[in-house]
Structure formats: structure tokens, C-alpha cells
N, C-alpha and C positions, 0 to 999 in steps of 0.2 A: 504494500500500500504506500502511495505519496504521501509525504508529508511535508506543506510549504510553512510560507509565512505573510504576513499581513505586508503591503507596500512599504519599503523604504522611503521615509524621506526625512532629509538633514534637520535638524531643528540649529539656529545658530545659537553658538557658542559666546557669552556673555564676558567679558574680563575687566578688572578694575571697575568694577559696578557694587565691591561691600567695602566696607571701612576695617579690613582685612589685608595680613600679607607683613613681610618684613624681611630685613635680612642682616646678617650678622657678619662681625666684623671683619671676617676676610671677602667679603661680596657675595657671599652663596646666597640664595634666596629662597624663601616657600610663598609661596599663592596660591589663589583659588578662583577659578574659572566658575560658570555655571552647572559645568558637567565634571571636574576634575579638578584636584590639587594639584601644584605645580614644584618642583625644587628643580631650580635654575631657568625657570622658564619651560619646562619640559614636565609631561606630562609623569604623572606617579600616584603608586598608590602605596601606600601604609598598610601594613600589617601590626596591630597593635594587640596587645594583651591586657587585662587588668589582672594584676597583681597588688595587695595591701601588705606595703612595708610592716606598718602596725598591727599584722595577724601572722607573721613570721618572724621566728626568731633571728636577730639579723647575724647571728656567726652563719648563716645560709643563703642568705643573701645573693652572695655572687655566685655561688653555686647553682642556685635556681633561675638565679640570671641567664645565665649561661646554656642551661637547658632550654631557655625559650625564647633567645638566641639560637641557639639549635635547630626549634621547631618552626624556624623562618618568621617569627615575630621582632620586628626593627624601632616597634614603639611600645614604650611601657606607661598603662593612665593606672593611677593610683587616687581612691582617696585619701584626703584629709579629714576624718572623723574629728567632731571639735569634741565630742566628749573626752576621747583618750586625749588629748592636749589639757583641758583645761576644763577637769573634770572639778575640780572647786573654784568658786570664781574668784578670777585673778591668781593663780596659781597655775602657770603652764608648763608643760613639762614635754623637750625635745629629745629627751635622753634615751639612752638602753635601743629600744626595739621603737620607739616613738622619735625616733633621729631620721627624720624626711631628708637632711642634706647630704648626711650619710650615704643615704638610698640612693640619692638621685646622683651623687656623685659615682657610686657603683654603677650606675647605668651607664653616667658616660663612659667609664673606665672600660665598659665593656662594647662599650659602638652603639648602644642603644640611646632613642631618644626617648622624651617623655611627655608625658600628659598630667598635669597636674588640676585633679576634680574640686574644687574648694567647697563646694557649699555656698552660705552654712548651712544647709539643711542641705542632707546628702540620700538618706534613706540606708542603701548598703545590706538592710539588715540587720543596723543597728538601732539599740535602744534610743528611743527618742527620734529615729532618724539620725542622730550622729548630735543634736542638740543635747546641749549639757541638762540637766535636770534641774539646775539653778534658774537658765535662761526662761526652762517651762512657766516658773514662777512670777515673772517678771508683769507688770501689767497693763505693759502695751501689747498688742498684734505682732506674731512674727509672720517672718515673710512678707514685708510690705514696705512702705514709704516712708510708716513713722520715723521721728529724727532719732530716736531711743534704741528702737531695734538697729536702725541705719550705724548709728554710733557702735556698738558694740559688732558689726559685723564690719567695720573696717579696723577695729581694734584685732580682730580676729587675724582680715586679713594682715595687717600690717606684722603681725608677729609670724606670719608665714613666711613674709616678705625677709623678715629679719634672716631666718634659718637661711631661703635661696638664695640671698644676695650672689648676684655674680653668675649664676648659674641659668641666666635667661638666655635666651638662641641671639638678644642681641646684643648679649656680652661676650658669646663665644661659647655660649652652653648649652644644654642639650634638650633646655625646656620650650617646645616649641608648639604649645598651645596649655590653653586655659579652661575648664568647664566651669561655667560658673550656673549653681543652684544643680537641681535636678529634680525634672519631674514637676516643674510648677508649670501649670497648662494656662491661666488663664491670665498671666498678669506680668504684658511684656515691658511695661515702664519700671517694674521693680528687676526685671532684666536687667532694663536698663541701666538703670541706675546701680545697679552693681558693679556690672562690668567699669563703669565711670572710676567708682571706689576701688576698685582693682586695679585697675591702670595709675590713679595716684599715690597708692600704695604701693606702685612699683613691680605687682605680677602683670607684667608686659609680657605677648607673646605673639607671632604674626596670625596666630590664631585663636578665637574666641568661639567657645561651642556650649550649647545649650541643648537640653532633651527634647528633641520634636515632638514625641508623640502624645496623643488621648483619644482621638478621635482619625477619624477620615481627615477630617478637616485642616489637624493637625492643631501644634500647640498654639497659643499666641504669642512670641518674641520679636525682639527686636529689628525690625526685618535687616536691616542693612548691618549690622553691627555685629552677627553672630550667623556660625552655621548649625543647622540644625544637624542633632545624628539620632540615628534610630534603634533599634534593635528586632528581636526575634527568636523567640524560648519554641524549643518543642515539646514543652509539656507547660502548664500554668498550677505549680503548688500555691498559690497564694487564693487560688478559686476556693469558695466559699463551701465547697459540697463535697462527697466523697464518689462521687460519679466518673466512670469514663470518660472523657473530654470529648467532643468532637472529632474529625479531623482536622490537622492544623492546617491554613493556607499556605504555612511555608514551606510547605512540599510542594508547588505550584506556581510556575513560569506567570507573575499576573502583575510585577513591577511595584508590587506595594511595597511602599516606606513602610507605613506606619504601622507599628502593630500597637493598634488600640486596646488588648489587651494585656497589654504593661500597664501594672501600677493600679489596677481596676478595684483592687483593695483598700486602693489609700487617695485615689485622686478621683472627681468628681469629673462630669461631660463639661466643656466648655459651653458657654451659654450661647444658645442659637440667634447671633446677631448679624450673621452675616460674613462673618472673617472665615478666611481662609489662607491656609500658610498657601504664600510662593513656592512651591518646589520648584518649581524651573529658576530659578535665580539660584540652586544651589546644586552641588554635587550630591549622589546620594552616597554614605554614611553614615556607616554603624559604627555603634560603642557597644552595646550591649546584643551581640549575638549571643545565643548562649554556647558557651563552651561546652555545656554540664547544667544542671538545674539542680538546686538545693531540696532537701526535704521538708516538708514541714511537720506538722505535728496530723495534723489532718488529711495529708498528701504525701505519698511515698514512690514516687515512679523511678523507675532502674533504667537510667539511661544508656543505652547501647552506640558502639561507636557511629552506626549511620545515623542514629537521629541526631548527630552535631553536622557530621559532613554533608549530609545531604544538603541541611538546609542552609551553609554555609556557600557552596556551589550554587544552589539554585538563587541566592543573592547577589555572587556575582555574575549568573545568567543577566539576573533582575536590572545590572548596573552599578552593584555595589563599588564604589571607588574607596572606602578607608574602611578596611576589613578589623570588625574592630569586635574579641569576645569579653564577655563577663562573663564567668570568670573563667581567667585561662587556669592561673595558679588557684587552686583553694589555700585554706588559711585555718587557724586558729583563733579566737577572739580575746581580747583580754580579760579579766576581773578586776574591776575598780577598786578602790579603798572606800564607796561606799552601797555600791551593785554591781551586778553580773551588768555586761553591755551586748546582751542579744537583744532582738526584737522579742517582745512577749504579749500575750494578751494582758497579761498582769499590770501592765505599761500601756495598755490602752489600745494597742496595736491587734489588729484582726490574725494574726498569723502565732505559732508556736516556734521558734526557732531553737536548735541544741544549745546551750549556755556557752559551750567553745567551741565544738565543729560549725567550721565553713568550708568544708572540704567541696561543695559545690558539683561531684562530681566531676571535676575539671580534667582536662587535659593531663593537668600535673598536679595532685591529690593536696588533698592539707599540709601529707608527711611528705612531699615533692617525688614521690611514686609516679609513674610513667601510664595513663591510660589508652587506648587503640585510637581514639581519635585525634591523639598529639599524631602518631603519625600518616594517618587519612588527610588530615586539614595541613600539614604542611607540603602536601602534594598542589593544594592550592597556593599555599605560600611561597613554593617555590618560584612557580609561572607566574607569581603577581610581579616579585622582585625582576625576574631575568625578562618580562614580555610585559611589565605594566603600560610601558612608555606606548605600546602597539596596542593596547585593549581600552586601556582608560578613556581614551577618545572619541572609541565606539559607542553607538549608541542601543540600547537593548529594544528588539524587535519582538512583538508578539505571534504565537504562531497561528495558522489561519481560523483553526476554531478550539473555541478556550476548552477547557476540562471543567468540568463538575466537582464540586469538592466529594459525594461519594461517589464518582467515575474511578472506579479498579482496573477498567478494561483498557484505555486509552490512553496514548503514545503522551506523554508531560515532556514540552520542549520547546525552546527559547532558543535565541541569538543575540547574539553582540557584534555590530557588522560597522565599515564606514560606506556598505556600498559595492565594494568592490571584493575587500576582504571580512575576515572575521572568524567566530567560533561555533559554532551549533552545542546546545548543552541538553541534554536527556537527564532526568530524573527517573529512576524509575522505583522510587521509596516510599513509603508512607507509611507513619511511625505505628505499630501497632495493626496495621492492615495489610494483608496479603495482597499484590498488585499481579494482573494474567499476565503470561507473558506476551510478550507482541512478536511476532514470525515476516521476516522479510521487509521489513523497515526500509524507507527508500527517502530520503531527506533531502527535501529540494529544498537550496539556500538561495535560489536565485542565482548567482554567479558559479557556480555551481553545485553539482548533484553527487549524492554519495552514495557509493555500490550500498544494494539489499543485507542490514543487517539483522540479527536476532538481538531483540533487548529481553534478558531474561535473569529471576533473582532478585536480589536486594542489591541494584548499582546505581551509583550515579556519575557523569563524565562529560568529559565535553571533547568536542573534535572541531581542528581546525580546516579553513578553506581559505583556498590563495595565499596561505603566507608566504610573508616574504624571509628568506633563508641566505643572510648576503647576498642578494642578487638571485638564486634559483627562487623558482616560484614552487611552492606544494598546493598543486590544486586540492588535495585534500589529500587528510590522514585518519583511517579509524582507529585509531591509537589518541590516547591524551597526552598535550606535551608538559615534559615536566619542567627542564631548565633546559640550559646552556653552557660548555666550558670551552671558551674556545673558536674553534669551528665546529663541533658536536653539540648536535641537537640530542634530547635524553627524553625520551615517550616513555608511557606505562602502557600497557596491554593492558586492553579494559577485557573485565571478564566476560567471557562464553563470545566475543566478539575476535576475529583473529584482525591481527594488525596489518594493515596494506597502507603505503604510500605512493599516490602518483603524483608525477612532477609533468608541469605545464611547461617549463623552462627548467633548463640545468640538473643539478644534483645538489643534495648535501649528504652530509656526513651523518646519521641518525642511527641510535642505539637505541634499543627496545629492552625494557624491563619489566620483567613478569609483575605484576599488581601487586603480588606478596613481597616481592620483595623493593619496589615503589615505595613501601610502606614506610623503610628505613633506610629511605636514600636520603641525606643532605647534602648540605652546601655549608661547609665550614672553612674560612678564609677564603674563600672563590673557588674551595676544590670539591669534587664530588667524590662524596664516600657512601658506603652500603653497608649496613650493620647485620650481621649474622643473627639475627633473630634477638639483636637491639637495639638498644637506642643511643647512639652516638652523639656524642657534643665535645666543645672544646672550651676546655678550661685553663688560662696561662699556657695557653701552645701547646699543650697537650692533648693527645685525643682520649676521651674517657669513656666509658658504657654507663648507662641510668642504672644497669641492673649488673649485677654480680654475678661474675662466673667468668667462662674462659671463651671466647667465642672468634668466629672466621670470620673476618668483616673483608670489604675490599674496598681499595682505594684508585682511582680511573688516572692513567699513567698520561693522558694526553695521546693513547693509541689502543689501551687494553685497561682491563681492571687487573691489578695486583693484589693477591692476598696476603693479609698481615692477622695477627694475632691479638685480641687486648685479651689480657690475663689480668681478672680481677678477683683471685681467692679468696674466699673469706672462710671463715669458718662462724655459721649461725650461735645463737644463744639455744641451751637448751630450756623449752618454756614450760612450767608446770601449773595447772589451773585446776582446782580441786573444789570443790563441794563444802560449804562450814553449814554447821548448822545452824547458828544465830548469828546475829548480827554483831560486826565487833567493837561498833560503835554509832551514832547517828549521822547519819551522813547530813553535812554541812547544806546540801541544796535538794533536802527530799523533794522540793515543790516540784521538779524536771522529773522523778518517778511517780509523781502523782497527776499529772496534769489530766482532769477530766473525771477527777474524784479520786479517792485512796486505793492505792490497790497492794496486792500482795509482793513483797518483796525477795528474790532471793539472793544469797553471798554464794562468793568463792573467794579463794585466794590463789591469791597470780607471784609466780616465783621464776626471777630469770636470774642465769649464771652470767651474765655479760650482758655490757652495751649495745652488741651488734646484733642487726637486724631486725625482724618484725614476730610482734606475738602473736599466730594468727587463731583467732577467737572466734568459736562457731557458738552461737546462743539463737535461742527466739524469745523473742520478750517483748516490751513497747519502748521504753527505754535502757540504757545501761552507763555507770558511769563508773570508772574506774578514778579508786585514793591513793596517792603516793602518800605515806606518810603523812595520812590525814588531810591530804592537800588534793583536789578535784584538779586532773593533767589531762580527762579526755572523757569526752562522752558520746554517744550514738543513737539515732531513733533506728531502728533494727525496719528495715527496709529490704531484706531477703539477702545482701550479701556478706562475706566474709567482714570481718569487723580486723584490721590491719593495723597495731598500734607498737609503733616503734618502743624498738625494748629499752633504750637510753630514755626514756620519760619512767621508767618502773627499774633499772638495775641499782643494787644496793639500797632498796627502802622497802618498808613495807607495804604491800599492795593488795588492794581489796576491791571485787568488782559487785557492784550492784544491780539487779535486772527485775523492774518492774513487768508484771503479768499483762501480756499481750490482750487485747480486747477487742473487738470488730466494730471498732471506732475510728476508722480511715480508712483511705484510699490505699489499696496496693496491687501488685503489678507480680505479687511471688505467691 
């Protein structure tokens, strides 16, 4: 069967039209077009992460840096929670794991840029939203114009300010945007008027960004003064019910920004007056794809590596230009000196969150453990970095008739083209629904047609048409491209599809790698390497594995791949977890094993001979939280998998784990 696409036609490209853009002191430049951001004038895209310095321990720091680095992430956005700064008023504290300049200096240390989220109301998932508990008290309006709140949120910023001095993109540093607020939908003069106090405070950067979404509609901000960025979760634990969700749209080539369902817990519909965001004045841009979805108390879904990839790909089908997830890294949260800083109902908030875990399900775990979608989504990352400057420009095309959200039967697939050239992208995922398979696929791009394939399974891909390869033309390739080294071009073979290349003009040089092992191909200093069934990165010029043990990896010699060795022995902790009959003391935060009435509790004790490695704990319960020496290090809402808690948070103290009795009071997925 054919499958085309809707007419091409240009829409023009808008420049120097925001109050956006900057450049730092050796001349290099970043901007922003209407369809695309720019460094140097040329087109590009961002690969960014959210990682929270202040939910990791910072002796980890560079190390986790490094891994996602690795995972072809170039930008790191982080919030600034003002609870953990200035959790009594007038009393801030930058120090220990709350050392932002620290952090952001490790980024640049390692090539990364950054993104710094300020607030002051941030959400995250923390208590209050990231508002101090003193602030709640106060008895003017927060979030508004008054001069009172306005006062105390550039006292806020200015002590940020203080930490980064020097470290802004147009001092020569690496901070090269701003998020200011998050999640206020209705009220773009108090945008406004931030960003103002920002900039005189001195958090300068050539770019300023705000949360787009609530609605179709979109949020109300500053139009000329800020870009909007979007996100896209494949599951919603924050929904109020313990039902199966619908299907998501973001399995679905349909060029939505917005997902209106962010934040549906905590922010209200804009009021119907008539506004409507400009998206054509801006590129589109995510912040908040999700990496991973966190659990709540009430929601528990087990997220699998294609529900991030899929719907990461099918965004930049969509147009996506700043690939941006929440969260890449998971985290830990702190405990204050006078509350726990999760989100709670207890606090007012509609959602239950763990008191420390924000492991988020991410790419790279709380304990910075390696999940399958780190290396699925950096197959995306690669081709943004090595082919952005040739896609970004493109613009995304619909195909000729849309899909249904319960259509299982039918081909999902989108383009990104200027015309002449471009990509074709198939999805063929949907989280939680079996999709038929499709027989003899025939995909007409207009410039041209791709031989009959089979789309079969749980894949999603993209294939190019006409590129250009130095000079040879590839009228088309069924194969995904991945990077570049060189004059070698590096395709994945997409499954149950065989790989064919024909050339309109000339030749190039192209290497095909099996999908599986796609998986654990990077680009570390401009070389390409393949991990033997891991995860490679590079840390101080060395090449390291995520995971322990001895493995064949190979490195591409410029003509051949070479095998080399990483030997990472370890020798694990032996973990002993045993049955007590009472209780050996009261546990410091029974409320997290009781939430939704008292329930029955039971003990073990947890006994490791060493700091290395992980205790791996199989229980069913509703909650569970393990005491070091009477001190709460880690807790879980039992969600069907393995419970993996690094044995240096339990070696040499005594350890005791708690497991509230499971109820059929949530959503789950096991």
C-alpha cells in the first residue's frame, strides 16, 4: 500500500523578531529563528537533560556528568528549589550538595552547557513547589505583581546571582539560558516582570524560557521576550483516578506542542478571552519530555524503554528543535531541619510522593544505574548532534490521512523535509496496546519513493531521502542514520526491515549496525565506540563501563572497528535480609507507611559485608523504607520491580527495613 503526505509548502523563517540571543566573549553566538536555534549563525539543536544538583550527592557529580555526556546530552537544566537554599528565612545555605556553582562549574569542566530553572515557584515535586514554608505565610499573593512578593523574589534571585557570578555565556560560561517560573499559565506580565528582575540581578543569558503549556491554546507569556518549551509524559501519575489512561497522542505524527495534560493537578484552564500563544514566532521545544515518569502514591506504571523512545522520535518527527527530558538523571531529595521536602497531600498538594526517591524512572536511576532507554534515545542524540544543522530547518509534514487515537491497524508517519530532501519517521508503538502489523509499506515522500517494507513489532525509526553525503546524493536509505566520523556515515538496521541504500549520485562510505548493538554505540571525543553489552563513557580521558565486569567493546579505527577490553572486576557485597519479629524501634516517618489509613507493618534486617554494589530486595508491600542507624537513606512505593539500593548507604550501621501491607488502592501495571 502507498503511503504519501499532505502538500509541501515553505512557511518563512522569522529572525531577530524576540528580544532574544547573545554572544560571549570570544564572538561565538546562540539565537533563535522562528523554527530553530542558532550557534554561530547556523542552525542546531540541543540535547539537554534535567539533572538536580541538590538531589545528588555531589562526590558524583562529575561522574554522572559524564555519563550523560555519554548519552549525547550537550545541555544540562537544573532546578533551583528555594526551599533547600533558604529553608528559614534569611538563612541560605550554598554549601555541601546545595553548591549550584560547584555544579555548574562541573558542567563546564566537562563541555556541557546549562540551563539554569529559577523559579521561584518551581513545582519539581517538591514541597510547596520549591516555596519555603515561611514564604506560604506571608500575606501578600504569591506569584504576582505585588511589590512584597516582587521584593523577596529578587532577593532570591540576587543571591543566585551571587553563587554564578562569572559563569554566564557572556562572561565566557556555560550558562546559556534562563527558565524563569514554571507552569504559570495565565499571567504573562508577572513573566514579565521577572525576567526584568532577572536580568538586573544579573542572571543574563541569550536565552529566556518559560513553560508553554495548559491548554491548546497555550500558556499566556511574554510574547516577544521568552521562548516557550513544552513537554510530553507517556503515562500521567499525577491523574486523579486509578484507571487505565487512554491512549497517549504522543505516539502520533499530529505536531502538537502542547500537552495540556501537564500540571492538570495543580494549574487551572486559562480563561477563554480570546489569547492564543504564537507558535509560529517560535521554534518548537521541549524541556520536559519525559525520560521516565515518577510514581505516585495513587499511580504506579512500569515504564519500558519504548514508551520514552518512541515518543521522543515521534517529536522530532513532530519538529522538535531542543530535545529536552525530565528527568534524564533521577535523584534523591533532601530532609530539612524542619520537614521532609517531597510533595504531599499533607502539604496540600493532590499527589503522594516517596519522602526521598526521585528516581523518576530515568535514563540514569537515582543511584546513577544505566536504564535501556539511555541507550535507545541516544541513537536520537547522536543524529541531532552530527545532522542537526541539515534537519533543524526542515519543516514537519503531515501525512495524507491522520490516524485515530484507537486506530491499531494503521501505518503512524510523519516527515521533516525542505522540499527537496528530508526524513520519513514511522512509529509503530503504543504504550500498552498491541499495534497489527503493516505488510508491504510503500512510502511516497514526494521527491522520492521507498522500496515495499514490512513495519512489524514494537519499532520506531526514521529513514532518510536525498541526503546529501559530501556531494553523493542517497536517494534513500531503509536503514536509520546514526552519526558521522569522518567520511563514514554509521546507520542502525531497523528491525525485521533489511537495510538497502541507493545512491542518485556518487557513493559514500556507510556502515550498518545491527539495532542491538546501535544500542551502545557513542561518540566520545569525536570517536565512535561500541560497548559489548555496555555502557560506555568517558571520564578524565578514560574510557569507563556504567556497569561492572569484563567486556569486548570496539573502537572504529577510521577503516575497521578494533577490539579492546575494559576490565572492570569487582567483587559484590554479600547481602543478608532476614525476617525480625517486632519492631526494633519507631520508625521516624511512619506517616509514608501509612498513607490512606494505618496499616500493618512488617521488619527485616538488612546486613552487608562491604560498600560495593547493590542490595537487591525483592518484597511486595505498599510502601518500604529502609534505617541506617536510625536514620531514613531510602524508601520505595513497590511498583512490581526489583527494589536496587546501593550497599554504601547501609555498610557498617545498622539496618532495618520497613514494608507497609499492600492494598488495592492504586493504579498498577504488575
Amino acid at each position: 500500500m502507498r503511503y504519501g503526505f499532505k502538500k509541501y509548502t515553505s512557511e518563512p523563517i522569522l529572525e531577530n523578531h524576540l528580544n532574544l540571543g547573545g554572544k560571549n566573549p570570544a564572538g561565538e553566538e546562540i539565537g533563535v529563528t522562528s523554527r530553530y536555534f542558532t550557534r554561530n549563525k547556523k542552525p542546531w539543536i540541543g540535547v539537554m537533560g534535567e539533572f538536580h544538583f541538590s538531589r545528588c550527592d555531589r562526590k558524583y557529580w562529575h561522574r554522572e556528568l559524564c555519563k550523560m555526556k555519554a548519552g549525547g546530552v550537550n545541555i544540562v537544566s537544573t532546578y533551583l528549589l528555594w526551599i533547600y537554599h533558604e529553608e528559614i528565612e534569611g538563612e541560605f545555605d550554598f554549601s555541601g550538595d546545595n553548591d549550584v556553582r560547584a555544579f555548574i562549574e562541573e558542567c563546564k569542566e566537562i563541555g556541557l552547557d546549562a540551563v539554569i530553572r529559577v523559579g521561584p515557584w518551581a513545582h519539581g515535586e517538591c514541597r510547596n513547589g520549591g516555596f519555603p514554608d515561611w514564604l506560604l505565610k506571608k500575606p501578600y499573593k504569591l506569584r504576582d505583581n505585588n511589590a512584597e512578593y516582587l521584593e523577596k523574589a529578587r532577593i532570591w534571585y540576587g543571591k543566585i546571582y551571587e553563587q554564578l557570578k562569572g559563569l554566564f555565556y557572556k562572561d565566557g560560561g556555560n550558562i546559556i539560558a534562563v527558565q524563569i517560573e514554571n507552569e504559570l499559565t495565565d499571567n504573562a506580565e508577572h513573566l514579565a516582570r521577572l525576567k526584568e528582575i532577572a536580568a538586573e540581578c544579573g542572571l543574563t543569558a541569550p536565552l529566556y524560557t518559560v513553560t508553554g503549556w495548559n491548554s491548546a491554546l497555550g500558556a499566556k507569556i511574554p510574547v516577544d521576550e521568552v521562548v516557550p518549551v513544552f513537554g510530553g509524559y507517556c503515562e500521567a501519575p499525577w491523574e486523579d483516578h486509578t484507571e487505565k489512561l487512554s491512549p497517549s497522542p504522543h505516539y502520533f505524527f499530529n505536531k502538537m506542542r502542547n500537552d495540556s495534560a501537564i500540571g492538570t493537578d495543580l494549574i487551572a484552564n486559562a480563561e477563554d478571552d480570546g489569547w492564543r500563544l504564537p507558535y509560529e514566532k517560535y521554534p518548537f521545544a521541549t524541556c520536559e519530555l519525559g525520560g521516565g515518569i515518577q510514581v505516585t502514591h495513587h499511580r504506579r506504571p512500569i515504564i519500558k524503554p519504548m514508551d520514552i523512545y518512541a515518543v521522543s522520535l515521534v517529536k522530532l518527527g513532530d519538529g522538535n528543535n531542543l530535545i529536552g527530558y525530565y528527568m534524564y538523571h533521577g535523584g534523591t531529595n533532601q530532609i530539612g531541619k524542619n520537614s521532609t521536602f517531597n510533595e504531599s497531600r499533607a502539604t496540600g498538594y493532590p499527589n503522594d510522593y516517596p519522602i526521598l526517591s526521585y528516581d523518576f524512572q530515568a535514563p540514569l536511576s537515582e543511584y546513577g544505574e544505566v536504564r535501556e532507554q539511555y541507550g535507545l534515545l541516544n541513537m536520537l542524540h547522536m543524529f541531532a548532534q552530527d545532522f542537526g544543522e541539515v534537519i533543524a530547518p526542515m519543516e514537519a509534514i503531515d501525512a495524507e490521512a491522520s490516524v485515530g487515537a484507537d486506530d491499531v491497524s494503521s501505518l503512524r508517519y510523519g516527515m521533516r523535509t525542505n522540499g527537496k530532501s528530508g526524513f520519513v519517521f514511522v512509529n509503530h508503538y503504543q504504550r500498552l496496546t498491541r499495534l497489527e502489523d503493516i505488510n508491504n509499506a510503500v512510502i511516497d515522500a514526494g521527491a522520492a519513493v521507498f522500496p515495499p517494507i514490512d513495519v512489524k513489532g514494537e519499532v520506531s525509526f526514521f529513514m532518510p531521502f536525498n541526503m546529501d553525503m559530501d556531494g553523493a546524493v542517497l536517494e534513500y536509505a531503509t536503514a536509520q542514520p546514526l552519526c558521522r566520523e569522518g567520511d563514514t556515515y554509521f546507520f542502525a538496521e531497523i528491525p525485521n526491515i533489511k537495510a538497502e541504500y541507493k545512491f542518485s549520485r556518487g557513493n559514500a562510505k556507510i556502515v550498518t549496525i545491527p539495532f542491538e548493538q546501535a544500542k551502545y554505540m557513542r561518540k566520545l571525543s569525536g570517536e565512535v565506540y561500541i560497548g559489548g553489552g555496555c555502557n560506555l563513557y568517558e571520564e578524565n580521558g578514560k574510557i569507563y563501563s556504567a556497569e561492572d565486569g569484563v567486556f569486548e567493546c570496539m573502537k572504529w579505527n577510521g577503516g575497521e572497528f578494533e577490539k579492546f577490553i575494559v576490565n572492570q572486576l569487582y567483587t559484590a557485597a554479600n547481602v543478608t535480609i532476614e525476617d525480625i519479629s517486632s519492631a526494633p524501634f519507631e520508625p521516624e516517618y511512619k506517616e509514608e507507611l501509612n498513607i490512606g489509613g494505618e496499616r500493618r507493618v512488617s521488619w527485616k534486617r538488612i546486613t552487608v559485608d562491604s560498600d560495593y554494589g547493590f542490595a537487591e530486595i525483592e518484597y511486595a508491600g505498599d510502601a518500604a523504607q529502609i534505617y541506617a542507624d536510625g536514620r531514613l537513606v531510602a524508601d520505595d512505593y513497590y511498583y512490581g520491580k526489583l527494589w536496587r539500593v546501593p550497599c554504601g548507604l547501609l555498610y557498617g550501621r545498622e539496618c532495618y527495613m520497613a514494608v507497609s501491607e499492600m492494598r488495592n488502592d492504586f493504579y498498577r501495571e504488575f
